[in-house]
C-alpha positions as a Markdown table, in Angstrom:
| # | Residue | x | y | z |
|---|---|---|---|---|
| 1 | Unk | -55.8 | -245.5 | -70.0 |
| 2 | Unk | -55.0 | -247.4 | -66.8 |
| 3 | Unk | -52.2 | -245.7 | -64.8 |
| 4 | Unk | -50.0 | -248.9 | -65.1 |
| 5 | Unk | -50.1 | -248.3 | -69.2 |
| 6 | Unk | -49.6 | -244.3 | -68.9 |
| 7 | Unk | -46.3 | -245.6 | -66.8 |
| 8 | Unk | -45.5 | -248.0 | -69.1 |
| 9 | Unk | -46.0 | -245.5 | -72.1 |
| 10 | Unk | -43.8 | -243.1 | -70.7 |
| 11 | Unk | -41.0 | -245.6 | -69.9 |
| 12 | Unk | -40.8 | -246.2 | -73.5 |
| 13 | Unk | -41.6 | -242.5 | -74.8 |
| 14 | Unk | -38.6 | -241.7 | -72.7 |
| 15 | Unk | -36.5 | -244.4 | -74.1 |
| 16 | Unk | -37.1 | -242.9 | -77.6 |
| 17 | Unk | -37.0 | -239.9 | -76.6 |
| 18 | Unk | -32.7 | -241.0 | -75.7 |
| 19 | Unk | -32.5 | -242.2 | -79.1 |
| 20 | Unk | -34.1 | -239.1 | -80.7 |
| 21 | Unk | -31.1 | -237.1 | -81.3 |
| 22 | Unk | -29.1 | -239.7 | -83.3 |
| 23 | Unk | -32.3 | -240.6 | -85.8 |
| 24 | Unk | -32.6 | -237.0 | -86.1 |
| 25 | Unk | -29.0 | -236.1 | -86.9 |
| 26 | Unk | -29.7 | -238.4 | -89.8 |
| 27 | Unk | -32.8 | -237.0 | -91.1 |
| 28 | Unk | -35.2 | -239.7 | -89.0 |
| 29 | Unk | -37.4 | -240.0 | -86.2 |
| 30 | Unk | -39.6 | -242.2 | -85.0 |
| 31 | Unk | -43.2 | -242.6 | -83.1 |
| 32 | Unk | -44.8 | -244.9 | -80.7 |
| 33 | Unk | -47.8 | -246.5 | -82.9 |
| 34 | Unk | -48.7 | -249.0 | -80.5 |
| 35 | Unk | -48.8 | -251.2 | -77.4 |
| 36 | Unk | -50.7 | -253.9 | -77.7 |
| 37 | Unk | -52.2 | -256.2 | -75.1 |
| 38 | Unk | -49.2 | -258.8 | -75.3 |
| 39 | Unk | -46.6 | -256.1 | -74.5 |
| 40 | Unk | -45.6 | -256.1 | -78.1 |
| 41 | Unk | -44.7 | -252.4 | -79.3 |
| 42 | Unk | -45.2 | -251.1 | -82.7 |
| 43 | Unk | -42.8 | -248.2 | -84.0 |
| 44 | Unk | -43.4 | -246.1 | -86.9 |
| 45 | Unk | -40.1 | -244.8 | -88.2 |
| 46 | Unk | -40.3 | -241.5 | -90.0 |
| 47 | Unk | -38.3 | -239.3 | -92.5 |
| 48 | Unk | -35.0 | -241.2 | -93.6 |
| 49 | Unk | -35.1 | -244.1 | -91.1 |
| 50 | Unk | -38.3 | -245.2 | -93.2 |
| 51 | Unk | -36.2 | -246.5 | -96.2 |
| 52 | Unk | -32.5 | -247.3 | -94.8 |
| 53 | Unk | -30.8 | -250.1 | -95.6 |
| 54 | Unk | -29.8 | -249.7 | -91.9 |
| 55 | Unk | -33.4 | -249.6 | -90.5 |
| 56 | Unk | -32.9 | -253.3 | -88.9 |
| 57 | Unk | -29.6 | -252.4 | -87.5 |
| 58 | Unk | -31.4 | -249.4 | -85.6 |
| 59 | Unk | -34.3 | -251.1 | -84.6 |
| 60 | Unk | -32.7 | -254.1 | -83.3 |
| 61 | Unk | -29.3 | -253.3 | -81.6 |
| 62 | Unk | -30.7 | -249.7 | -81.0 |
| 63 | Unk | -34.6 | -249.0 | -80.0 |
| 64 | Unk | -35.4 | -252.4 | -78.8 |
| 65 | Unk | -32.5 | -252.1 | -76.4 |
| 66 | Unk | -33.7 | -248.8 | -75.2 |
| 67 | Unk | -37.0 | -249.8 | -74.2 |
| 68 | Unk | -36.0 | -253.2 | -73.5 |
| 69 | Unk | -34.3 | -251.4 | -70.5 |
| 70 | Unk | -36.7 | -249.0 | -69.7 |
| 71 | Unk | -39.6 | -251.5 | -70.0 |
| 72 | Unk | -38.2 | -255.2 | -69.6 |
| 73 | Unk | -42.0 | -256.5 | -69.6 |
| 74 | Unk | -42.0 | -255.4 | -72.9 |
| 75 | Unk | -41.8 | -258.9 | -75.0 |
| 76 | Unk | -41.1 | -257.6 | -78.7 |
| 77 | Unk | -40.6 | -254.2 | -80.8 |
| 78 | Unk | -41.4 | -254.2 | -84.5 |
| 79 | Unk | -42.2 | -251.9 | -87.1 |
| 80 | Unk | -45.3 | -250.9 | -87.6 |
| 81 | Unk | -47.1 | -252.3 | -91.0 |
């Protein structure tokens, strides 16, 4: 792994790392399943956050923000299929 992509891998494992605490408090989590060569990043979401009806909400107004932040090169975040 190139040192740009380590840095750009822990820009983002930091900016989930800040939402952590609030998927947790709900039973959730989730993990960095990829970062693909068009900056796109793939999230798996874990425990709880897998099947709420709030999943979008979190994903959109919450983890994409985050690393959207951290990382603005990033160009998308979706949910891993």
């Amino acid at each position: 792994m190139s040192s740009e992509n380590e840095d750009l891998r822990n820009r983002i494992e930091t900016a989930l790392d800040s939402m952590r605490p609030y998927l947790q408090g709900d039973g959730g989590d989730v993990r960095l399943f990829a970062i693909n060569e068009d900056l796109s990043v793939e999230l798996e979401l874990l425990g709880n956050c897998e099947s709420c009806h709030m999943s979008n909400m979190t994903m959109k107004a919450g983890l994409e923000v985050a690393i959207k932040r951290a990382a603005p090169e990033v160009t998308s975040v979706r949910v891993a299929v």
